[in-house]
PyMOL Python script that loads the backbone (N, CA, C, O; Angstrom):
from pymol import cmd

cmd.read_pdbstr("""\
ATOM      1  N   UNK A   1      16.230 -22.404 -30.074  1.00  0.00           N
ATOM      2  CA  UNK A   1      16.503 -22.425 -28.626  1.00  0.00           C
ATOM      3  C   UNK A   1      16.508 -21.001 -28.055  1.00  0.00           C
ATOM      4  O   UNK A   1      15.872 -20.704 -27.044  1.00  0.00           O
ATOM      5  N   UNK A   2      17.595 -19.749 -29.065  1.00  0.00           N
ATOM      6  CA  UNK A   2      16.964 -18.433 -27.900  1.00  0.00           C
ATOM      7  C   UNK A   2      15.803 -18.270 -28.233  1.00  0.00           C
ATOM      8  O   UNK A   2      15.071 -17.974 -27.288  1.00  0.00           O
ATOM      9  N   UNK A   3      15.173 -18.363 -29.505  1.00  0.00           N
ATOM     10  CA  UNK A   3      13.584 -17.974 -29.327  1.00  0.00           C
ATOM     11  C   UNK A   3      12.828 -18.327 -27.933  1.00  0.00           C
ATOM     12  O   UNK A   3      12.167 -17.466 -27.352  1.00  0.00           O
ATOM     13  N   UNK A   4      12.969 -19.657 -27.429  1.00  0.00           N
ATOM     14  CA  UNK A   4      12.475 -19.940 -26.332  1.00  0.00           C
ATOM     15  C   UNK A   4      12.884 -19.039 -25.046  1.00  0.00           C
ATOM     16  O   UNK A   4      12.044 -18.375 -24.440  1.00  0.00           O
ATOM     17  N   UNK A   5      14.067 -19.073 -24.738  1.00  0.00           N
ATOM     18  CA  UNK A   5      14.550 -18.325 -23.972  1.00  0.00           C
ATOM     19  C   UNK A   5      14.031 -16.825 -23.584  1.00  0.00           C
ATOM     20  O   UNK A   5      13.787 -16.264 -22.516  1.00  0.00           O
ATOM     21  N   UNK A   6      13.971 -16.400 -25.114  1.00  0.00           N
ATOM     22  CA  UNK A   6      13.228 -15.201 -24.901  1.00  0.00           C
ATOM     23  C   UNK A   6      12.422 -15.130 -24.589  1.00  0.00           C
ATOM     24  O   UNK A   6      12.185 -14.214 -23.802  1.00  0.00           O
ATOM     25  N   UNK A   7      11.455 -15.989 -24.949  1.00  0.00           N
ATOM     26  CA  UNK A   7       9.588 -16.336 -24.145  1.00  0.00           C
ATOM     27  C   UNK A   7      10.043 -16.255 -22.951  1.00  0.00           C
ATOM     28  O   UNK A   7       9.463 -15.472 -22.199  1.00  0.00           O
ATOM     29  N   UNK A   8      10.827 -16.781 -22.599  1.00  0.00           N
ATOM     30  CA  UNK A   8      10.830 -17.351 -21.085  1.00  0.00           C
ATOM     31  C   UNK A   8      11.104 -15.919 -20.289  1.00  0.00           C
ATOM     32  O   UNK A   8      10.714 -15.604 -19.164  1.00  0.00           O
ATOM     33  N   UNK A   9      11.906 -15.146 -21.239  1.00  0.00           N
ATOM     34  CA  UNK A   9      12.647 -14.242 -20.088  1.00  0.00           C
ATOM     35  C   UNK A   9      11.833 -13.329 -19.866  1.00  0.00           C
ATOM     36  O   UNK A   9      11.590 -12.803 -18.780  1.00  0.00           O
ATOM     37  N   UNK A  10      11.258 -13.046 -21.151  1.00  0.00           N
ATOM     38  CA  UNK A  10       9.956 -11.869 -21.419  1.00  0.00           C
ATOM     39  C   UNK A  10       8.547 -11.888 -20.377  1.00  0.00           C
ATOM     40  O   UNK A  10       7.975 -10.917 -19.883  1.00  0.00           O
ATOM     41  N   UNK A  11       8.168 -13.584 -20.220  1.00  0.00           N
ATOM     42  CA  UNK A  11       6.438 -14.107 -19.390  1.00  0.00           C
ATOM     43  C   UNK A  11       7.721 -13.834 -17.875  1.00  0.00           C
ATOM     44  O   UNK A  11       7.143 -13.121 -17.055  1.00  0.00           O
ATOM     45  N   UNK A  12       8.724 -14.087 -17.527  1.00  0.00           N
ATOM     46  CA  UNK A  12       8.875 -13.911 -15.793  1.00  0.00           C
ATOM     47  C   UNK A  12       9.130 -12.711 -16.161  1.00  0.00           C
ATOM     48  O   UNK A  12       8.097 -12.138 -15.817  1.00  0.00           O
ATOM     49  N   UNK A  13       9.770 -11.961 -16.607  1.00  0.00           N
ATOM     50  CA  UNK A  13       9.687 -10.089 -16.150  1.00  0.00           C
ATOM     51  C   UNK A  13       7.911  -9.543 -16.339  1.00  0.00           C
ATOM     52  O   UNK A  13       7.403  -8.582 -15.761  1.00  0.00           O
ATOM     53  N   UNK A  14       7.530 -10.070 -16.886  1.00  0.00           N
ATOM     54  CA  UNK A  14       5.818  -9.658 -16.452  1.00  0.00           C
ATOM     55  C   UNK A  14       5.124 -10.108 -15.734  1.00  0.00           C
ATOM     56  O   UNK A  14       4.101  -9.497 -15.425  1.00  0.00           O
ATOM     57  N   UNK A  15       5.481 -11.603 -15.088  1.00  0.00           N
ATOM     58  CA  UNK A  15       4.990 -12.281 -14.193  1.00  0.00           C
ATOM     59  C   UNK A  15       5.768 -10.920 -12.395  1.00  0.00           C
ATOM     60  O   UNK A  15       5.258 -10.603 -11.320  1.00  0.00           O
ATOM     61  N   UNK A  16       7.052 -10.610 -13.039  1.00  0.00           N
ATOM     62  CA  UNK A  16       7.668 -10.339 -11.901  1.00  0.00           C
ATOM     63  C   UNK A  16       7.056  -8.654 -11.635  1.00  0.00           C
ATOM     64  O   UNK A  16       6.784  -8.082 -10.579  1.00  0.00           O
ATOM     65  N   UNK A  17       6.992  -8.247 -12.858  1.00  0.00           N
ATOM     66  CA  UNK A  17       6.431  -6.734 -12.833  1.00  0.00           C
ATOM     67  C   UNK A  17       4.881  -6.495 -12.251  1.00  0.00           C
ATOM     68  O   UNK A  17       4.417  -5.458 -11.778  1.00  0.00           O
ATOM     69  N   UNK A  18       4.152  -7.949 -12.462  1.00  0.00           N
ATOM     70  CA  UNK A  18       2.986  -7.381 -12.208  1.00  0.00           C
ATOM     71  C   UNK A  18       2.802  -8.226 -10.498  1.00  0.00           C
ATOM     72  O   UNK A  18       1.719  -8.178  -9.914  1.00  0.00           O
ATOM     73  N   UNK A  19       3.672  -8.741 -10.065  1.00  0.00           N
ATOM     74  CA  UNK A  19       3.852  -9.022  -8.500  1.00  0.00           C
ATOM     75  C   UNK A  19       4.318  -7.901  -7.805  1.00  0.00           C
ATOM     76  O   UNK A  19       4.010  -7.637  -6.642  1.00  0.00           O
ATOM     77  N   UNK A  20       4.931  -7.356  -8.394  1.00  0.00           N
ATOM     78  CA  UNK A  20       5.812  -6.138  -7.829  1.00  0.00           C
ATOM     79  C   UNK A  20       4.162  -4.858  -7.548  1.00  0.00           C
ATOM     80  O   UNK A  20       3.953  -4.311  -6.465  1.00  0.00           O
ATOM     81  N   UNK A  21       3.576  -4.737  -8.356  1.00  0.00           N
ATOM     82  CA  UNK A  21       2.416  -4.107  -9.024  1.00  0.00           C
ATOM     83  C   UNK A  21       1.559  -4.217  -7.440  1.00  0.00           C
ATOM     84  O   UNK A  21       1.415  -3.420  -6.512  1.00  0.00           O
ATOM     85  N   UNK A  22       1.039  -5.826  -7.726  1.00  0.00           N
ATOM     86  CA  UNK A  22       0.250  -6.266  -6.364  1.00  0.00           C
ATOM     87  C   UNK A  22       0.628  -5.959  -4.894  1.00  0.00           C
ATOM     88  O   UNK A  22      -0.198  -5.625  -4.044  1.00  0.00           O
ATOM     89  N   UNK A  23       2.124  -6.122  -4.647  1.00  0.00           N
ATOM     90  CA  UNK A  23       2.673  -5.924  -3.341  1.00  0.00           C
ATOM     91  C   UNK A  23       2.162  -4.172  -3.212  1.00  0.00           C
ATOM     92  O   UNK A  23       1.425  -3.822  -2.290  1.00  0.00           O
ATOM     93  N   UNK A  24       2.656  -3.210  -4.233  1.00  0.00           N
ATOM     94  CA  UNK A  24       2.439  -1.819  -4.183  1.00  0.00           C
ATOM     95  C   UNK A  24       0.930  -1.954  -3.567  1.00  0.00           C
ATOM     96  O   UNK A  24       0.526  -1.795  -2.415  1.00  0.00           O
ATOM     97  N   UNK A  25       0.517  -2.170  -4.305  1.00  0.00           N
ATOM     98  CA  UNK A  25      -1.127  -2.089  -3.919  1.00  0.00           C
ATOM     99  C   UNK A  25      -1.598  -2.085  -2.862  1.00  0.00           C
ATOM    100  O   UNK A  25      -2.306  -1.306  -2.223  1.00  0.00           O
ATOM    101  N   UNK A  26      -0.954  -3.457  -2.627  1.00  0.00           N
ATOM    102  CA  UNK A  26      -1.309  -4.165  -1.248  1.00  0.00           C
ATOM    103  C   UNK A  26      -0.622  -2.998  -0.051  1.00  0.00           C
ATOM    104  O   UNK A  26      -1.373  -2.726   0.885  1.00  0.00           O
ATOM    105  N   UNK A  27       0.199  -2.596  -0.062  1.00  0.00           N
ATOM    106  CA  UNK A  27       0.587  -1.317   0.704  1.00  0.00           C
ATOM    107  C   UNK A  27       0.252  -0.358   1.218  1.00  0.00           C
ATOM    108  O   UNK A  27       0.179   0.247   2.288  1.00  0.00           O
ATOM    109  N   UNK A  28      -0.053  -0.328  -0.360  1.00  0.00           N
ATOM    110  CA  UNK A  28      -1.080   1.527  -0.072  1.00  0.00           C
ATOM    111  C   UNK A  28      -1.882   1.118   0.660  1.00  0.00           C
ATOM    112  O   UNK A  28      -1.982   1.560   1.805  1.00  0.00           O
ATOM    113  N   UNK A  29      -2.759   0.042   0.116  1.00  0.00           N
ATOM    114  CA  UNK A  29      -4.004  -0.224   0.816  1.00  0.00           C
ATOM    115  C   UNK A  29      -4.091  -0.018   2.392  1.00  0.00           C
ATOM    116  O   UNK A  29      -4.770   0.750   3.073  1.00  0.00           O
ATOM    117  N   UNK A  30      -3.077  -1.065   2.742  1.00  0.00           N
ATOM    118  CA  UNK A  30      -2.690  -1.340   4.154  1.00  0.00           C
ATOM    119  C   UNK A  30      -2.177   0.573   4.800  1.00  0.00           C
ATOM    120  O   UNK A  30      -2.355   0.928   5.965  1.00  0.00           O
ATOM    121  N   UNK A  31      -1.808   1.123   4.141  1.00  0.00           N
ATOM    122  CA  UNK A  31      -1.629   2.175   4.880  1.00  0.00           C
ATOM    123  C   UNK A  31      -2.370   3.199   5.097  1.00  0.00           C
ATOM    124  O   UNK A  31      -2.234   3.978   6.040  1.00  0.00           O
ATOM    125  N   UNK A  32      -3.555   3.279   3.860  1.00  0.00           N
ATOM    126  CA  UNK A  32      -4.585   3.936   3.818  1.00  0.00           C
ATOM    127  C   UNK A  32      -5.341   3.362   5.135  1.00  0.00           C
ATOM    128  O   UNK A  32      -5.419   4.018   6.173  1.00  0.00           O
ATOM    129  N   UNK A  33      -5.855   2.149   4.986  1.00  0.00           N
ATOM    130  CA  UNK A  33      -6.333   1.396   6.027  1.00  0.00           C
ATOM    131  C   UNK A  33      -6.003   1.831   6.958  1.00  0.00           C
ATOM    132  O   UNK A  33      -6.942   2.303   7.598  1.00  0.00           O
ATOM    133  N   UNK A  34      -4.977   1.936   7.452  1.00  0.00           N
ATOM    134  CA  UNK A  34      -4.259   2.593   8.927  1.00  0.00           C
ATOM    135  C   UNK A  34      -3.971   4.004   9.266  1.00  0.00           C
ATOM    136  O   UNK A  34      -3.540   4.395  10.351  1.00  0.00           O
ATOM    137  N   UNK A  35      -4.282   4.816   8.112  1.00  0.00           N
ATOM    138  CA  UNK A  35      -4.629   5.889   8.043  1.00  0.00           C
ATOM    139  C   UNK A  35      -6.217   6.753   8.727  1.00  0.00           C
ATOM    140  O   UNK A  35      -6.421   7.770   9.390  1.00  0.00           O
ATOM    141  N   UNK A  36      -6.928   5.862   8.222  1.00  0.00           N
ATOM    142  CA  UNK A  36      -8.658   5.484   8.125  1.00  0.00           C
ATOM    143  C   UNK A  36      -8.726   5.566   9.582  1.00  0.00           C
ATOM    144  O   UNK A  36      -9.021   6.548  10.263  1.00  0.00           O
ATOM    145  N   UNK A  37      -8.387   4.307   9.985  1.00  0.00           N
ATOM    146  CA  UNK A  37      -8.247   4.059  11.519  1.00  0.00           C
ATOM    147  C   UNK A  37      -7.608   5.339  12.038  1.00  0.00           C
ATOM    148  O   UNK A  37      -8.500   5.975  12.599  1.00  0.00           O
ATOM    149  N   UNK A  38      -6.937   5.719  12.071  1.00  0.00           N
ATOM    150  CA  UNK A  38      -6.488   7.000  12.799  1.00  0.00           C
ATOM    151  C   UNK A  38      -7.307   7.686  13.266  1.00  0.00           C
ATOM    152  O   UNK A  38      -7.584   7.740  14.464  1.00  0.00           O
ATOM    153  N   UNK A  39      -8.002   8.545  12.049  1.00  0.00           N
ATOM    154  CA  UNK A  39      -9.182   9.290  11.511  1.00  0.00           C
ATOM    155  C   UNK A  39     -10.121   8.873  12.277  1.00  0.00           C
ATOM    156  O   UNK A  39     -10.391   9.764  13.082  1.00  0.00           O
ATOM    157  N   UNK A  40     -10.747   7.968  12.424  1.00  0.00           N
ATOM    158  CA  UNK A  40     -11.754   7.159  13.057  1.00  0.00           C
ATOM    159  C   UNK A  40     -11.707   7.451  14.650  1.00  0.00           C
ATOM    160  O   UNK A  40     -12.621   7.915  15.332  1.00  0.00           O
ATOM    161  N   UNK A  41     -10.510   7.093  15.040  1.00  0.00           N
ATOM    162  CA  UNK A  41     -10.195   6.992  16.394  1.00  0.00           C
ATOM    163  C   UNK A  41      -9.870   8.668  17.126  1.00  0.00           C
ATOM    164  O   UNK A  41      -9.971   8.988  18.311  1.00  0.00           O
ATOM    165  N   UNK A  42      -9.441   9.566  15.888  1.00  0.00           N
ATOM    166  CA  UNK A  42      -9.048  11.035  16.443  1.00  0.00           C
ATOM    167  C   UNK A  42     -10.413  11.584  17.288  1.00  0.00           C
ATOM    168  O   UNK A  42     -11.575  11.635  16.886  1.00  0.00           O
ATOM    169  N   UNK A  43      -9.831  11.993  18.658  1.00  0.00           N
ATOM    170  CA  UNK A  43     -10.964  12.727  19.432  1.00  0.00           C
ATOM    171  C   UNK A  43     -10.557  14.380  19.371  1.00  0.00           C
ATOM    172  O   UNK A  43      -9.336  14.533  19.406  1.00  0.00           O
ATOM    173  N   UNK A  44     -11.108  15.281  19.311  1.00  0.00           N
ATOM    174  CA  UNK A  44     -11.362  16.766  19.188  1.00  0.00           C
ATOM    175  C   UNK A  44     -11.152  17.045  20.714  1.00  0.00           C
ATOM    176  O   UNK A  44     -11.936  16.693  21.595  1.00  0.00           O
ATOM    177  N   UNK A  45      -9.835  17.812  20.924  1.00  0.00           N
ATOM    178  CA  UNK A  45     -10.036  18.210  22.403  1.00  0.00           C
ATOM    179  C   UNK A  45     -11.240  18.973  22.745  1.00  0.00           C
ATOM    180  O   UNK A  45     -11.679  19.834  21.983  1.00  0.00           O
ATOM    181  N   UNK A  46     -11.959  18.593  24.223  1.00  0.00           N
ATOM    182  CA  UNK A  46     -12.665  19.726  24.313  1.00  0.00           C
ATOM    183  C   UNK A  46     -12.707  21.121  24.438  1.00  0.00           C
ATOM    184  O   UNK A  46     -11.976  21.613  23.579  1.00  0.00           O
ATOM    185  N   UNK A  47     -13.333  22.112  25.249  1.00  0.00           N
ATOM    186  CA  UNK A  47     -13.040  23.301  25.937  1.00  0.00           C
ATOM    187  C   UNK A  47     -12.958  23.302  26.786  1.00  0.00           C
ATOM    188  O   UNK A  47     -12.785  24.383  27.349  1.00  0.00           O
ATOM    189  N   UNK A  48     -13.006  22.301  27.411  1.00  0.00           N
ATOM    190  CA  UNK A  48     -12.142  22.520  29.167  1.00  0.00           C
ATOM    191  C   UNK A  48     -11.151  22.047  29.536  1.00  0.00           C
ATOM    192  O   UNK A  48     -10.696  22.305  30.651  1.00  0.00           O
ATOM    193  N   UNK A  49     -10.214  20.735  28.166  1.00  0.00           N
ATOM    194  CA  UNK A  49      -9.396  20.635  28.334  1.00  0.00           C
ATOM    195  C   UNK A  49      -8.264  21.660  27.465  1.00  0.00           C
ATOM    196  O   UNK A  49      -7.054  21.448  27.536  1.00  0.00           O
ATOM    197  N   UNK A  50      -8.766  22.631  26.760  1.00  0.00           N
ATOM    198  CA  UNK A  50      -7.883  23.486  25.774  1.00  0.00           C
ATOM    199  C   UNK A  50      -7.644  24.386  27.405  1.00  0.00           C
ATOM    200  O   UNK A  50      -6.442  24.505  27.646  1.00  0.00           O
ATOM    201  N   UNK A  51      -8.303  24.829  28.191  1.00  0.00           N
ATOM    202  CA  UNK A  51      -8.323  26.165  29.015  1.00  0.00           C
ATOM    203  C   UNK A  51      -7.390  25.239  29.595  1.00  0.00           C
ATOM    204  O   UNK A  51      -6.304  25.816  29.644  1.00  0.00           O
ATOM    205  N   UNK A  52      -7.302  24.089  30.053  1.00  0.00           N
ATOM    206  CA  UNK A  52      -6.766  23.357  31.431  1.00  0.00           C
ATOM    207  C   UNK A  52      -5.557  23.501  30.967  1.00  0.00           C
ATOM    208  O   UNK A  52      -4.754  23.668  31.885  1.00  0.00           O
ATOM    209  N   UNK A  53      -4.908  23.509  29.529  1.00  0.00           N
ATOM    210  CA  UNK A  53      -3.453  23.580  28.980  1.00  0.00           C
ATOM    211  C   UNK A  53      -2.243  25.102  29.717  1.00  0.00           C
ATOM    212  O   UNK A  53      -1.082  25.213  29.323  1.00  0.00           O
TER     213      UNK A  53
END
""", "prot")
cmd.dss("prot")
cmd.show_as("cartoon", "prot")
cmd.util.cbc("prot")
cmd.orient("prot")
């Protein structure tokens, strides 16, 4: 019976470690992503609005 137990406890802490794993991922991703977009969208003031400052 603990033999089983131990299976059990051992497959959900790797089931749980490698969810934990995916969410990270999924994060970065999403923030890189929104990072990207930033980048994408940044306009370079011109020179007539740097003088107008």
């Amino acid at each position: 019976m603990k033999k089983i137990l131990k299976n059990i406890t051992k497959v959900l802490l790797t089931v749980m470690c490698s969810i934990l794993i995916l969410i990270g991922f999924t994060f970065a991703y999403l923030i890189y992503q929104d990072l990207k977009f930033d980048e994408d969208n940044y306009e370079e003031p011109t020179a007539e609005e740097n003088v107008n400052k």
